[in-house]
N, C-alpha and C positions, 0 to 999 in steps of 0.2 A: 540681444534681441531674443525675446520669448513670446511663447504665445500666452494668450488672457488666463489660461489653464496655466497650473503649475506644470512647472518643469520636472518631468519625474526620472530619479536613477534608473537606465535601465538596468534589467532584472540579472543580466551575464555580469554588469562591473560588479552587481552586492556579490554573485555566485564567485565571483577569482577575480581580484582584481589585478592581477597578473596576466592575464588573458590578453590575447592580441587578437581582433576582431576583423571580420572582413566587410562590415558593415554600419552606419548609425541607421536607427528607427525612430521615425514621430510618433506622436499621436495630437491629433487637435479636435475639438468639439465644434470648432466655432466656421462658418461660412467665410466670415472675411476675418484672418489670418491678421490680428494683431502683432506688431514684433518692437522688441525696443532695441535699440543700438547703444551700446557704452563706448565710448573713446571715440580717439582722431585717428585711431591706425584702419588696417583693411579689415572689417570685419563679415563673415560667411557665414548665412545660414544655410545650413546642409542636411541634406535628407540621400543617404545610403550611397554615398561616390566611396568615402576613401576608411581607412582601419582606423582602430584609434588604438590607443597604449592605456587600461586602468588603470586611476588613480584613485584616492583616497578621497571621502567625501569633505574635503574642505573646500569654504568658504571664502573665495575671497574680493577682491573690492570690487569686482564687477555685481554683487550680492546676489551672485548664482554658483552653483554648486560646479569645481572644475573635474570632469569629468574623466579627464586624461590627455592624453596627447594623440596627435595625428601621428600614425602609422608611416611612417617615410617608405619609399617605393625604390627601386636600384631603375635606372633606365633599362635596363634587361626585363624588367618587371612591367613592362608600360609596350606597347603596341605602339602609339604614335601622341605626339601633341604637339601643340602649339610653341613650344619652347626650345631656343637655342640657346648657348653660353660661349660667348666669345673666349674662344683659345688662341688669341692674336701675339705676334711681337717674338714668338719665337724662331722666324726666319733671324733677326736681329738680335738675339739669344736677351730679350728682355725678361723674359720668362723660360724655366726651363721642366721640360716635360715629365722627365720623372719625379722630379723631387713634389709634384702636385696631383701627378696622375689617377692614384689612389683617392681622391676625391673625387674623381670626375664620376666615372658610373651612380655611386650613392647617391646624389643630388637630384638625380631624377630626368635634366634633362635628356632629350631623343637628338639633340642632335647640338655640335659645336663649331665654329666658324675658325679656320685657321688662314694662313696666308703663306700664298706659295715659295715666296725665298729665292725669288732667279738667282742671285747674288751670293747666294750661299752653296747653294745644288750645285750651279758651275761655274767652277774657277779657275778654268782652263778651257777656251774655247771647247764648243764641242764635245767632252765630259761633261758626265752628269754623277754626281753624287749622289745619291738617294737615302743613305743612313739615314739620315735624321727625320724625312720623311717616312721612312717607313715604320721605325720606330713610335713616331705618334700614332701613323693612321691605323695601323695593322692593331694597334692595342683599343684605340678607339671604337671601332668594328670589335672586336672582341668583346668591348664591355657595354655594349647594346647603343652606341652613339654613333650617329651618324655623322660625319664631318662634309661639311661643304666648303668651298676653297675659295677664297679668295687672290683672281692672281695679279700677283703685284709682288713685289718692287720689280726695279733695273736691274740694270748690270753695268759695271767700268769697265768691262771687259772691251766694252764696244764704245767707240766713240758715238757722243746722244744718245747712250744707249737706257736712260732714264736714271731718276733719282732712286737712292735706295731708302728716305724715310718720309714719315708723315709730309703730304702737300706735293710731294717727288712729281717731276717733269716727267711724262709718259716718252717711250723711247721716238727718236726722230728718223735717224739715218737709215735709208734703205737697207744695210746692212744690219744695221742693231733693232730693226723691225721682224729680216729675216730669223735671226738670230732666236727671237722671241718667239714667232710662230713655230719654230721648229721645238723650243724647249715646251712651250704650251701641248705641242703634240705629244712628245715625250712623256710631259706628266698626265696625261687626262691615258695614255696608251697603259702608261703603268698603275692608275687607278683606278681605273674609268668604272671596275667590279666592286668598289669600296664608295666611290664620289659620286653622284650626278648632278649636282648643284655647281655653277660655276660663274666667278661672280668675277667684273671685268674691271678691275682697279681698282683702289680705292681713294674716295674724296677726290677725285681727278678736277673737280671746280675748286679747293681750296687754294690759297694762295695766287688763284688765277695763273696757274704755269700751263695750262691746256685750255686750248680755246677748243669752243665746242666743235669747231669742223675741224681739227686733229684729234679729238677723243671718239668723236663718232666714228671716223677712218680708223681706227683704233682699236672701237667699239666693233667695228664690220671684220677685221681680219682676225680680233681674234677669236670669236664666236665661230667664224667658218671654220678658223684651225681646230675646235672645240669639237664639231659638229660631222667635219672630217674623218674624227677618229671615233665618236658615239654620236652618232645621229640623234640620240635618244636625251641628249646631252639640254640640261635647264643650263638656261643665259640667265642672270644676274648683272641688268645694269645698273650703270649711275655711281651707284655707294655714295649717296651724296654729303658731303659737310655739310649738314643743317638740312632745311625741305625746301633744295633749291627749285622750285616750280621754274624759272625762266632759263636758269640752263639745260632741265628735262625737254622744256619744251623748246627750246632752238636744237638739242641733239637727236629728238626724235624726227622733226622735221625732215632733216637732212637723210637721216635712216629711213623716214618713211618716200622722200626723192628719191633714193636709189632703189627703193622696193625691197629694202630688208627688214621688215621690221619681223617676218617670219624667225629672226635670229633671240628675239628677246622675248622671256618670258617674264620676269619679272623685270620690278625696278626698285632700287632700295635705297634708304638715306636713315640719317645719323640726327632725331631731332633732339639736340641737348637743352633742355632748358629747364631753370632751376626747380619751376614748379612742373611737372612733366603733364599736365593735365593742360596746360595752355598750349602745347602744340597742334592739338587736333585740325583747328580751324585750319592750318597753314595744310596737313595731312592729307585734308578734305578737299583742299584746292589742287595739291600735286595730284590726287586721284580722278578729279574732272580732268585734270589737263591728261592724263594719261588714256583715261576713256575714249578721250576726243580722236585719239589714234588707234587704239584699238582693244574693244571690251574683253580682250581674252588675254591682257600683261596685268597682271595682278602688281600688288605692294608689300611688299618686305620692310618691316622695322630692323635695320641691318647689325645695327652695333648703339647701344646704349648705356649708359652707367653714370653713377654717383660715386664721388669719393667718401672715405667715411671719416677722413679727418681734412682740418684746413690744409690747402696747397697753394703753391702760386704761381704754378703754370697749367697747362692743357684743360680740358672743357670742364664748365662749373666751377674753377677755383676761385682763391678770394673768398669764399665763404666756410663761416663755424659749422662744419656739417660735423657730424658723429655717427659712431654704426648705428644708431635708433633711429636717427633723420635717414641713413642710406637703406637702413632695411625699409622704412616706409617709401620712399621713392623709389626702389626697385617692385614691389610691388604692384603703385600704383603705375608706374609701368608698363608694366608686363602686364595687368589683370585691362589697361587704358587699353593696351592692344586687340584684349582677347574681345574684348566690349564691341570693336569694329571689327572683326573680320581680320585685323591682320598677323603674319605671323611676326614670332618678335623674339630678340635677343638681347641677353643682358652682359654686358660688357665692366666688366672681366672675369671669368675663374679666379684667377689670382693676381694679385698687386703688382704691378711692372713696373721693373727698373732701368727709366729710364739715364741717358747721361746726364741731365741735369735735377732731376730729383724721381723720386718712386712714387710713380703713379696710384692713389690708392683707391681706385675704382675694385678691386677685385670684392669676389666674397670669400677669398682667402687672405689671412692676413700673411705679409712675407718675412721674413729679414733678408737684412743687407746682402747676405750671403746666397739669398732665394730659396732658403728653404720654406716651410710653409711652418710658423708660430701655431698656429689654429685658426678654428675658421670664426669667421663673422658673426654676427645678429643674423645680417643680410643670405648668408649662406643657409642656415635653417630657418630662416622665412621662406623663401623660391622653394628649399627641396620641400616644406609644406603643400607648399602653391601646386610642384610637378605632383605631388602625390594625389590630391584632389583634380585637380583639374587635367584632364586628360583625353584623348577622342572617343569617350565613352557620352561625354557632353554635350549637347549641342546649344547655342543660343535663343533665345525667344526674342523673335524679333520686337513685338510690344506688348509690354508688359506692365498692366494700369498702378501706381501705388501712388499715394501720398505721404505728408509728412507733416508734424505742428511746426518745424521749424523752418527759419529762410535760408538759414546758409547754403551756399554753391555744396552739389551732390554730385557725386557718381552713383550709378544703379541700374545696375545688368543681372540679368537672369537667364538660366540656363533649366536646359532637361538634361535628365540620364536617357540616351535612343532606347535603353534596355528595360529599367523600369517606369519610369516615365516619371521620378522623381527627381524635384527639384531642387537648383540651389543659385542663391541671390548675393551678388558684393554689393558691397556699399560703405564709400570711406569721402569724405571731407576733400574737397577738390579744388577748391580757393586760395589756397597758399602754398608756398616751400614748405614742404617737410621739416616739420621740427624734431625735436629731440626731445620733447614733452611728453609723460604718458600720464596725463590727465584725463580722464576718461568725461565724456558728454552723453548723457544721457537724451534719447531721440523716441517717438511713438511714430509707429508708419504703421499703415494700410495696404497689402499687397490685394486686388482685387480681384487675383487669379492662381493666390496662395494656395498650394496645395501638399501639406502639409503634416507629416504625422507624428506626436511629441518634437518637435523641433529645437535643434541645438544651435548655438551660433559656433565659431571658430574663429578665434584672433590668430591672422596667418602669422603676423610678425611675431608672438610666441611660441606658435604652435600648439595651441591650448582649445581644448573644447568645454563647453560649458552648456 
């Protein structure tokens, strides 16, 4: 996308094109803000959010001059945004924390989701382990990320005392209920100065092993145990498998009968699906139903991800994905999220190995052995994405533009609160992500463009132009 004016170098890349910049500047002649689109991936036009990296004045098939790269930002570098990165599965040592750790700050996100490990912490009535949490959280916190917890699995320690993997029976017996609320107290007592996010199971409707009046009973004690020890303490309900609206709304019910709904602030769920742009409409429905109880629990996209090669178990397999297809549906994603108001996480950090095969949703590639090979497409797309986008942004609620063409759009726009400079996505929202980088050339209209030399930005290479 450019404006009807040329596109012109600015004046610092001819001066050093080795310079690392804290800013882009437009310039536009025109009232209404012509701009053209090349390709089917994410593409941003940007006016003064994020750095860029000079590059040399070539040419290439987009037939605009590539101006450099996007300036990557460390989560230490960043105040707040919209972005989490699932750091799951190492209660279950599916992934292990050091050997990926050093990736984590650079990418940019503020904050990562991990899962609390009943089953591992104690393994002896009554003992509590903490190594390996602390390990995580305390370097986490260090390197500018905020971790929020998801708590789950069981424990065998206790007869019913719940399952310890994905779809897991929430615990039953009086005993192995107390058991729970005493270790929930434990952990929120020993974090409570690092965590305030706390999220009550996960996917407790998959598999149907918890019926919604045991998860809401569930849902109520552990929140109080939560609340108990930080009043100050965010509930994270639901974690739902998919955007189960009817089991939200039979467990809120029952919450809102016993007059707790004061316990829950959010509610979060997991919507996988191939094309990520078809979930919305089901989104839109969990959030009326939520409203309906009450307008002040907001909606969390809890855990989301693409694998980048074929699989054939756990969510989206059976399909030819590639890192090109997963950097585009992370993306579209995470940017689908930013579009509505919600916050959003991209699931995984790194590739989890699973006991029947290695999950390859990560934006770290693994080996067998769990060390990290290198990173993905998918990994320097997002740390682009945290670098630009960030709570220096804010959305525009409506924002007039057209287009010559018909294909299904996405197209969101945003201000800087500081300068009051703009920046607009816009990516192809009709199909699964391919692995095609054939570029489609588009003419749109923004009729509240405001714009000064404007650049575009392909996230998924991190390229400005």
């Amino acid at each position: 996308m450019v404006s009807q004016g040329a596109l012109r170098r600015p004046s610092w890349c001819k001066r050093n094109r080795n310079t690392r910049i804290g800013a882009l500047r437009f310039r536009t002649r025109h009232t209404e803000n012509e701009m053209r689109k090349y390709g089917v991936a994410i593409f941003v036009l940007l006016a003064a959010v994020a750095g860029v990296v000079c590059a040399g004045e070539s040419t290439e098939q987009t037939g605009f001059r590539n101006l450099g790269r996007i300036k990557s930002r460390a989560a230490s570098e960043i105040q707040a945004s919209n972005w989490s990165v699932g750091a799951e599965t190492m209660d279950r040592d599916y992934t292990i924390y050091r050997h990926w750790k050093s990736h984590l700050g650079p990418l940019g996100f503020k904050k990562a989701r991990l899962q609390a490990g009943w089953a591992k912490t104690e393994k002896e009535k009554g003992v509590y382990d903490w190594a390996w949490l602390d390990e995580i959280i305390f370097d986490m916190v260090e390197q500018g990320v905020e971790p929020w917890m998801c708590l789950c699995y069981g424990n065998p320690l206790y007869a019913e005392g719940g399952g310890t993997l994905l779809g897991a029976a929430i615990p039953r017996t009086e005993e192995a209920l107390q058991a729970w609320e005493k270790f929930v107290r434990a952990l929120v007592s020993r974090y409570k100065h690092a965590i305030d996010e706390w999220e009550v199971w996960n996917e407790p409707n998959l598999r149907k092993n918890n019926p919604t009046e045991t998860y809401a009973d569930f849902l109520i004690r552990t929140a109080a145990a939560v609340r108990q020890v930080q009043p100050q303490g965010r509930i994270l309900a639901m974690s739902l498998a998919g955007v189960d609206g009817k089991f939200t709304d039979e467990v809120l019910q029952i919450v809102a009968a016993r007059g707790r709904l004061d316990l829950i602030d959010e509610v979060t769920y997991h919507p996988y699906s191939f094309n990520p742009d078809q979930s919305y409409e089901a989104v839109a429905k969990l959030r009326e139903i939520v409203a309906r109880y009450s307008p002040r629990i907001t909606l969390r996209q809890g855990e989301n991800g693409a694998p980048s090669e074929r699989r054939n178990t756990k969510a989206l397999s059976k399909h030819e994905w590639t890192e090109v297809s997963q950097a585009k549906w992370a993306l579209r994603r995470l940017l689908g999220d930013l579009g509505r108001d919600i916050p959003s996480s991209y699931f995984s950090i790194i590739d989890m190995k699973y006991p029947d095969e290695m999950n390859r949703k990560g934006l770290l590639l693994s080996r067998e052995d769990q060390t990290v090979e290198r990173a993905k497409a998918a990994y320097y797309a997002v740390q682009s994405l945290a670098a630009v986008f960030d709570d220096r942004l804010t959305r525009i609620g409506r924002y007039a533009w057209r287009t010559d063409r018909t294909e299904s759009l996405s197209v969101f726009a945003y201000e800087n609160r500081f300068t009051g400079k703009q920046v607009v996505t816009l990516w192809l929202d009709g199909a699964t992500p391919s692995d095609s980088v054939e570029r489609t050339g588009m003419d749109f209209t923004f009729f509240a463009g405001g714009f000064d030399a404007p650049v575009y930005v392909d996230l998924r290479e991190s390229k400005v132009y």
